[in-house]
Residue frames as qw, qx, qy, qz and C-alpha x, y, z in Angstrom:
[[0.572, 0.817, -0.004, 0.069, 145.63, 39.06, 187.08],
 [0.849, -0.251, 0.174, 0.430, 149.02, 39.25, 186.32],
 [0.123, -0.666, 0.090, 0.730, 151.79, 41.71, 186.26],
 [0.176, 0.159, 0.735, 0.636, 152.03, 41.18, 181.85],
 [0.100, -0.668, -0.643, -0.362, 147.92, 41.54, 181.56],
 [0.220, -0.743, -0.327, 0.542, 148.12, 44.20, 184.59],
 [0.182, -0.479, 0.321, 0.796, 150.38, 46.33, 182.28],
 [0.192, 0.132, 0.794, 0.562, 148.78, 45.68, 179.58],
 [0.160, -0.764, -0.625, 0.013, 145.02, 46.71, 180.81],
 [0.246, -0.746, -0.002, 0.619, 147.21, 49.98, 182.22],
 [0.594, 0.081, 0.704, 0.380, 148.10, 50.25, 178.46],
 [0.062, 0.442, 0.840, 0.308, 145.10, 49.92, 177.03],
 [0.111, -0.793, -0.592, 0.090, 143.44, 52.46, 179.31],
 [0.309, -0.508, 0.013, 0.804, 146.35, 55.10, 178.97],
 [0.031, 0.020, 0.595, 0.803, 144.92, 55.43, 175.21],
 [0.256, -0.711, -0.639, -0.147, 141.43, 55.46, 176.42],
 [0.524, -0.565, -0.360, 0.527, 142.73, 58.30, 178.90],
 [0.333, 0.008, 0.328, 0.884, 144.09, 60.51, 176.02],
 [0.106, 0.721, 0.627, -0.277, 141.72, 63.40, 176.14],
 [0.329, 0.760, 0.155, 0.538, 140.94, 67.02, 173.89],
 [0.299, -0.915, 0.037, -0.269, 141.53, 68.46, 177.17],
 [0.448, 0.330, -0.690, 0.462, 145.74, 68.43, 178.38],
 [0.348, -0.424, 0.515, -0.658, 144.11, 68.69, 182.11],
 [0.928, -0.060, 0.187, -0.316, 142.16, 65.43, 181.99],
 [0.691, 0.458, -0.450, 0.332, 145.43, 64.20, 180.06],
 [0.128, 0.607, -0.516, 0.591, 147.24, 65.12, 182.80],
 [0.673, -0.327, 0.469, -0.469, 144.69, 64.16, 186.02],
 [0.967, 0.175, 0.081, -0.166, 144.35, 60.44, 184.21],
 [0.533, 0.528, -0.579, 0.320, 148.21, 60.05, 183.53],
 [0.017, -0.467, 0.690, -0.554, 148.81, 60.65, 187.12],
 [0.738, -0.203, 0.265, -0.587, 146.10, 58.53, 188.11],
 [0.847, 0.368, -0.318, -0.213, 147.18, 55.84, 186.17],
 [0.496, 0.457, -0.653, 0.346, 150.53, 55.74, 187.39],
 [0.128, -0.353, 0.554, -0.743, 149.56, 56.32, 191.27],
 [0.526, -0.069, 0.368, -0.764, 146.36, 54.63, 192.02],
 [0.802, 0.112, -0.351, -0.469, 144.99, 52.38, 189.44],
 [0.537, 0.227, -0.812, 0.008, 146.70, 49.47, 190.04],
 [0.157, 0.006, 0.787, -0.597, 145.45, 49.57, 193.88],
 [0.569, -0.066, 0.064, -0.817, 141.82, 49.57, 192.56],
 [0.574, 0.184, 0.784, -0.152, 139.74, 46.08, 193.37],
 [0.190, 0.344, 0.839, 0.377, 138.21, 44.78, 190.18],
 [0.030, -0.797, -0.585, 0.147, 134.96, 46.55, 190.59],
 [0.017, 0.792, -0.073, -0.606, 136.38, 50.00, 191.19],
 [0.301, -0.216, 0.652, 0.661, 138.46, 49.28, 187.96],
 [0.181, 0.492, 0.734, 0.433, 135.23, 48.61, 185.97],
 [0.054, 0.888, 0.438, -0.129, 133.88, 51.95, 187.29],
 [0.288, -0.575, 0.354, 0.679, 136.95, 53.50, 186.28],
 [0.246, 0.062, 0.853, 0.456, 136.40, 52.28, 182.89],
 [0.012, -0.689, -0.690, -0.220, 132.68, 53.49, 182.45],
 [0.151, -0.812, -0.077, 0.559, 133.67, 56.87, 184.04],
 [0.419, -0.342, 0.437, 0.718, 135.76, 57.05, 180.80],
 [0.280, 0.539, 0.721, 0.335, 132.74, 57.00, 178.79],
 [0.018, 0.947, 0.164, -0.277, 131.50, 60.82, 180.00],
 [0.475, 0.794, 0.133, 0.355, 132.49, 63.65, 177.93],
 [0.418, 0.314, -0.321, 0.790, 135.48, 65.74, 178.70],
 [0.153, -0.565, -0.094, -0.805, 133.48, 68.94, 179.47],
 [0.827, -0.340, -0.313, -0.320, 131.76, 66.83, 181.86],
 [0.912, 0.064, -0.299, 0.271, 134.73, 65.05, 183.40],
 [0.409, 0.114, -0.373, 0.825, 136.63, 67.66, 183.88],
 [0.442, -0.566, -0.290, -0.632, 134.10, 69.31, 185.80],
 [0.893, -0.438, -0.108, -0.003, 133.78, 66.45, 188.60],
 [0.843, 0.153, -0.307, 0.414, 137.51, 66.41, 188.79],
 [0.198, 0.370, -0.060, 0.906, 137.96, 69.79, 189.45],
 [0.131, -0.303, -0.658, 0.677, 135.33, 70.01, 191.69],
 [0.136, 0.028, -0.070, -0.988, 133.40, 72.05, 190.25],
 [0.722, -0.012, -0.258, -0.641, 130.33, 69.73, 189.71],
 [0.274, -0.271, 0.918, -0.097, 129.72, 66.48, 191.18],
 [0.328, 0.024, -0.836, -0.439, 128.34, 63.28, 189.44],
 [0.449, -0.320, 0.399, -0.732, 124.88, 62.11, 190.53],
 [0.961, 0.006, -0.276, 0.034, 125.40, 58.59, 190.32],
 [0.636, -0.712, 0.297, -0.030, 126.85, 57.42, 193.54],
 [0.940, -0.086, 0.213, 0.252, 129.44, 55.05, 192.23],
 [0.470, 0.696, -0.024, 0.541, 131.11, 57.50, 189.51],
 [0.351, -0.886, 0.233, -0.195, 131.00, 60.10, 192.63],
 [0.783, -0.524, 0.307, 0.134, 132.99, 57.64, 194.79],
 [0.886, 0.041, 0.152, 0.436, 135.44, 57.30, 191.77],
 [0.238, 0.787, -0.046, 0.568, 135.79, 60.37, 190.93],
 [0.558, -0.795, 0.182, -0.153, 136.55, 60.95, 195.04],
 [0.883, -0.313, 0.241, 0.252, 139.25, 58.28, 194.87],
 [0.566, 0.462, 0.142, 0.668, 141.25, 60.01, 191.41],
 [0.125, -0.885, 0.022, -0.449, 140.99, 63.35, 193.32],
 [0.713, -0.661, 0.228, 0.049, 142.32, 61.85, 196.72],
 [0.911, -0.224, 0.172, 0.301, 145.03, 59.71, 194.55],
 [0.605, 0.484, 0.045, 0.630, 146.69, 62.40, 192.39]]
């Protein structure tokens, strides 16, 4: 992919990122800026399908407070926690 469509996909997902909650606003900004762009393909699509859960939900796992019991989400959610 290239740096045009990279930035673009980064973009795309900062308005997908835009949550009711300024703390997920906040954890998903900084992720965005710090991390995404290292993610392989793959992680990226689980990054992308993590966006589908509900705030309430979201911000939960982030925070620690709950963890996701699908393994793959877990691991992303482990990697936005480690990168922000």
């Amino acid at each position: 992919m290239n740096t045009t469509d990279r930035q673009a996909e980064i973009d795309r997902l900062r308005w997908q990122c835009r949550r009711g909650l300024l703390e997920l606003d906040l954890l998903f900004e900084a992720f965005l800026a710090q991390g995404y762009a290292d993610l392989p393909e793959a992680d990226r699509v689980i990054f992308q399908e993590l966006l589908e859960y509900q705030d309430q939900q979201l911000q939960e796992w982030l925070l620690g407070k709950t963890s996701p019991e699908d393994a793959a989400i877990q691991r992303m959610v482990g990697i936005i926690r480690k990168a922000i």
